[in-house]
N, C-alpha and C positions, 0 to 999 in steps of 0.2 A: 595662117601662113606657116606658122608649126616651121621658125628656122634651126637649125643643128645645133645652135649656138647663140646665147646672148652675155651682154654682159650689162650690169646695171649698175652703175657708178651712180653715188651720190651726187650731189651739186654742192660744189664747193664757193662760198661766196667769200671773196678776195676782192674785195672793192679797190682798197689800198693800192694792190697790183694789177686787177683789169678794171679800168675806167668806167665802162658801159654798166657796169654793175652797182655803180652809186645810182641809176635810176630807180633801182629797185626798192621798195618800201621794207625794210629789214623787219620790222614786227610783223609783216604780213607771211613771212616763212616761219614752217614748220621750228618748232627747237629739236633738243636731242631728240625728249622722250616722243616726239611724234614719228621722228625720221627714223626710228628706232623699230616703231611701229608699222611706217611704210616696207621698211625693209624685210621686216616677217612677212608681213600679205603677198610681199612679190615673192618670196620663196616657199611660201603655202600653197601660191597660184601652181609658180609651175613646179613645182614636185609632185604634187598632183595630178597636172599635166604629162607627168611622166621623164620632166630632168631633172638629171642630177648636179644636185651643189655643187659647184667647184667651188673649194678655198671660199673667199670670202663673199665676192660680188658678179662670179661667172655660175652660169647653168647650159647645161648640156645634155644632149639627147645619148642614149646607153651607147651608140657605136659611132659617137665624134673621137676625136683626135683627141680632143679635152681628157673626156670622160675614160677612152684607155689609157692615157698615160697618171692619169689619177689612181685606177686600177695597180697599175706598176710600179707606185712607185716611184714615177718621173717626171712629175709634176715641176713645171720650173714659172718662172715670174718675176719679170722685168719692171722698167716705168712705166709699162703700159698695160699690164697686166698679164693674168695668166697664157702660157704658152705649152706647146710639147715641143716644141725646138729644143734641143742640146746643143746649138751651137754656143762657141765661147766668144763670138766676136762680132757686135750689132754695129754695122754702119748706121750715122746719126745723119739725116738730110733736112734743111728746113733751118729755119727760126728758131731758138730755143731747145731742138732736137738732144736729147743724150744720147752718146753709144756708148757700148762696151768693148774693153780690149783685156786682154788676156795679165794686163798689170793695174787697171784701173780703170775711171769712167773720164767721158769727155763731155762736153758742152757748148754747142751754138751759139753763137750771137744772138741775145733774145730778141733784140730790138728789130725788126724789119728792113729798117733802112740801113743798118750796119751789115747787115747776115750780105744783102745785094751788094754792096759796097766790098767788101772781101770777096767775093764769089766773082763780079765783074773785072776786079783785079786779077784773076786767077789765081786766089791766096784760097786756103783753107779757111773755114770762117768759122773755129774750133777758138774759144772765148775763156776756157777756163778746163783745168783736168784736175784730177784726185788720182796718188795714188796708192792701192791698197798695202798696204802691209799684213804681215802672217796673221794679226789678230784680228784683223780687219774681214779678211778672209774665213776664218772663225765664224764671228759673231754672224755675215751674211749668208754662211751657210745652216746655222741656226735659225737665223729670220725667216730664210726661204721654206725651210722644211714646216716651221709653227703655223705659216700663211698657209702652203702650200695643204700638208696635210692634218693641220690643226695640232699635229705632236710633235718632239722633238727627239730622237735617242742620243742627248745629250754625250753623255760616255763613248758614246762611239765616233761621233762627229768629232769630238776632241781628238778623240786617241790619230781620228787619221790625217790632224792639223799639227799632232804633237804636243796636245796643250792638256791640263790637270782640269777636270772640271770641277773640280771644288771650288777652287777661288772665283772661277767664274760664276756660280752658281751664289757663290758667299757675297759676293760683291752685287747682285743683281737686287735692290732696295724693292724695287719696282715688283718685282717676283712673288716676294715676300707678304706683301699687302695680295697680290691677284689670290694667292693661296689661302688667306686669310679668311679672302673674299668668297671663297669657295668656288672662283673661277677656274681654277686653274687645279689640276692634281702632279703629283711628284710623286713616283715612287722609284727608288734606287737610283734618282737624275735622268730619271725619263720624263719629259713632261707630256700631258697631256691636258687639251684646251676642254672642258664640257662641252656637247653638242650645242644645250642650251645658253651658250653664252660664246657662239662662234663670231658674232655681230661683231664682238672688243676684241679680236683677235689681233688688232691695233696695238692694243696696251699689251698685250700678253708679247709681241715682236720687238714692242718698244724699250721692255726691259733688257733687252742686250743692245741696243744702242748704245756704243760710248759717244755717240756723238749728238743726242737730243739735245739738251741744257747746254749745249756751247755756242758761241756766235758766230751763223756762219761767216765765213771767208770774202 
């Protein structure tokens, strides 16, 4: 079939929060190290086949959308994954839907029968918002670029947010251990992810989260 574009997302099992998935025999799935495993075979398969990686869990053929804005530079990445859009403002439609706005993110009514119930009223059925602040806007401009193109030019992302990357760099716990690990390289507050440990590029974005370890809202 040879399409332009795939994307291969893990399987995420959240029994707790979708019901239909307590059928399922939890010893009978893969753990890390196999899913670990699955995920190289798929990017063996097709790079071989001729795509290219994107970020973490997108593959692309050399003259998709994808793949030139990777090339550029302009690589961007939403809740729903990678994109070459630059627009600043994602209408959210649906159940559970996020969007983006140009001050912060918004959020759906998860539940189905709420989402209809707003929406039959003629109400917005917008359940919950966040909004960014300057450091805020920071850190996810850091997250974007480590996903996006597995590096960071830390120093430069600062300077054009306004912010000192030292403390941010100093305060980053998480960081510290990836470099240890020999996951991760630093040189002058440039990061850069190894090729061969792009899989945890997870942990490597998670260390400028201020907001992992808290509870959400």
């Amino acid at each position: 079939m040879r399409p332009d574009r795939l994307a291969v997302f893990g399987y995420a099992h959240v029994p707790s929060y979708i019901k239909r998935q307590r059928q399922i025999d939890e010893a009978a799935l893969p753990d890390n190290v196999a899913r670990a495993e699955q995920a190289e075979a798929i990017a063996d398969t097709l790079v071989s086949a001729g795509y290219r990686h994107i970020g973490l869990d997108h593959f692309a053929l050399p003259n998709d959308e994808l793949a030139l804005a990777q090339n550029a530079g302009e690589l961007r990445r939403n809740s729903l994954g990678y994109s070459s859009d630059t627009c600043k403002t994602v209408i959210s439609l649906g159940p559970s839907a996020i969007g983006g706005l140009r001050d912060g993110y918004v959020q759906n009514e998860i539940a189905t029968t709420s989402y209809h119930q707003h929406i039959r009223a003629g109400r917005l059925a917008t359940s919950k918002g966040y909004c960014l602040s300057a450091e805020d806007r920071l850190r996810a401009e850091i997250i974007e670029r480590l996903m996006c193109d597995l590096q960071a030019d830390v120093p430069k992302i600062c300077a054009a947010h306004g912010f000192d990357p030292i403390p941010l760099l100093d305060s980053a716990d998480r960081l510290r251990m990836l470099v240890e690990d020999g996951i991760v390289d630093i040189e002058e507050e440039f990061i850069r992810v190894k090729q061969e440990h792009r899989f945890v590029i997870r942990a490597v974005a998670a260390a400028f989260d201020n907001y992992l370890d808290r509870t959400p809202y």
